[in-house]
C-alpha atoms as one frame of an Amber mdcrd trajectory, in Angstrom:
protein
   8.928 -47.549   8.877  11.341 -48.090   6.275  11.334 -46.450   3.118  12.387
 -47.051   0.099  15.242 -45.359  -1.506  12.522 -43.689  -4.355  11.330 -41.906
  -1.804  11.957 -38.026  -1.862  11.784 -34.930   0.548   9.101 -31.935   0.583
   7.353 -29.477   2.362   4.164 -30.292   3.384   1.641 -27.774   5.158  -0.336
 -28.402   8.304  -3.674 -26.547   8.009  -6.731 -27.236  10.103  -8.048 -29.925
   7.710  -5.287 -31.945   7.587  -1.684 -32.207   5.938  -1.895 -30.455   2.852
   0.679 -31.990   0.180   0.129 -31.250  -3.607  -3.543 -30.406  -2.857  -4.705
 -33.054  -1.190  -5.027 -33.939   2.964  -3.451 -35.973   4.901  -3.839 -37.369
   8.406  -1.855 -39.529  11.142  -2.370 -40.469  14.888   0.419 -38.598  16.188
  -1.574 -35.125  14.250  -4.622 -36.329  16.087  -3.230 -36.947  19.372  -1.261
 -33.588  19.228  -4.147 -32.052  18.023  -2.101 -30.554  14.978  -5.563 -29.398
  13.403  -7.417 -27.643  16.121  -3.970 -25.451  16.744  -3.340 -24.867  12.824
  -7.337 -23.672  12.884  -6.206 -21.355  16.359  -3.047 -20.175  15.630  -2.770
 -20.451  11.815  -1.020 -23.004   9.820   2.726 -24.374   9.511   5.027 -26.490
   7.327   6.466 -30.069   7.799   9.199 -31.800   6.002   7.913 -34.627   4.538
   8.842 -37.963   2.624   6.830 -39.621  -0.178   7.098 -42.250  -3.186   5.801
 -40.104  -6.659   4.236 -43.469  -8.004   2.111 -44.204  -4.170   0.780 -40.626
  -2.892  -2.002 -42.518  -0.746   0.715 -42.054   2.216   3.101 -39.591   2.843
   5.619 -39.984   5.740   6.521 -37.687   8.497   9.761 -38.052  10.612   8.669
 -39.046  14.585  10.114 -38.163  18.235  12.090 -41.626  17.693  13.985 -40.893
  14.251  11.573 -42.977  12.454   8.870 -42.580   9.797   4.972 -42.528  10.533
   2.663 -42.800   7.979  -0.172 -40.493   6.968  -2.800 -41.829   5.003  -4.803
 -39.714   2.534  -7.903 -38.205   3.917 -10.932 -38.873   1.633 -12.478 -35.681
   0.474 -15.695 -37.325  -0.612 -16.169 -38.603   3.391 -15.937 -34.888   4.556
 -17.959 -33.354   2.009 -20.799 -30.625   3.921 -18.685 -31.420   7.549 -17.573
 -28.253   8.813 -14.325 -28.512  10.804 -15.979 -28.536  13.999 -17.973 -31.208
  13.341 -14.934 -32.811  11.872 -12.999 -32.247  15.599 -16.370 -33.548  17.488
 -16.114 -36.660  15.844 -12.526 -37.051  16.513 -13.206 -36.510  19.879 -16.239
 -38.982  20.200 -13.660 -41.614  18.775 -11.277 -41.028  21.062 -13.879 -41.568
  24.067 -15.164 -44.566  22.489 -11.444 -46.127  21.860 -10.733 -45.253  25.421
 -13.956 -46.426  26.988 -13.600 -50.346  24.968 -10.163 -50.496  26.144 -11.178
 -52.057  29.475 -13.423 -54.647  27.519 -11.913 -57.724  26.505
């Protein structure tokens, strides 16, 4: 992903629900495929460098194993309100299966 040159580095902070930047979460498929929030809720927390735009905070951008940029897209706090974290990781999981399950259907 290519981003612009308003973009700007930060620290972000990975905590079990989500990537906490300026007080709000984010998420991305590599976090939930390296289960980033099951170990930040096992063995505690840890920052990231991060990129952003100021004027667009609905994605932030972390750097990948390839040089590159993934996006993270802002979690929505209202769809998470009463869902403990380990319902939160349940669901995740039940995705997953499903994803993996209607792969083999055309």
């Amino acid at each position: 992903m290519s981003l612009n040159s308003l973009s700007l580095f930060d620290i972000a902070f990975v905590t079990p629900h989500g990537i906490c930047f300026q007080q709000v979460f984010y998420t991305c498929s590599r976090a939930i495929r390296e289960k980033w929030f099951e170990r930040a809720l096992k063995e505690g927390g840890w920052n990231l460098s991060i990129r952003y735009t100021p004027t667009d905070l609905k994605s932030i951008y972390i750097r990948n194993e390839f040089e590159d940029y993934e996006e993270c897209r802002l979690v929505v706090k209202e769809s998470l309100q009463g869902l403990n974290i380990e319902t939160y990781l349940q669901s995740v999981q039940l995705m997953k299966l499903a994803k993996e399950i209607l792969k083999d259907y055309p």
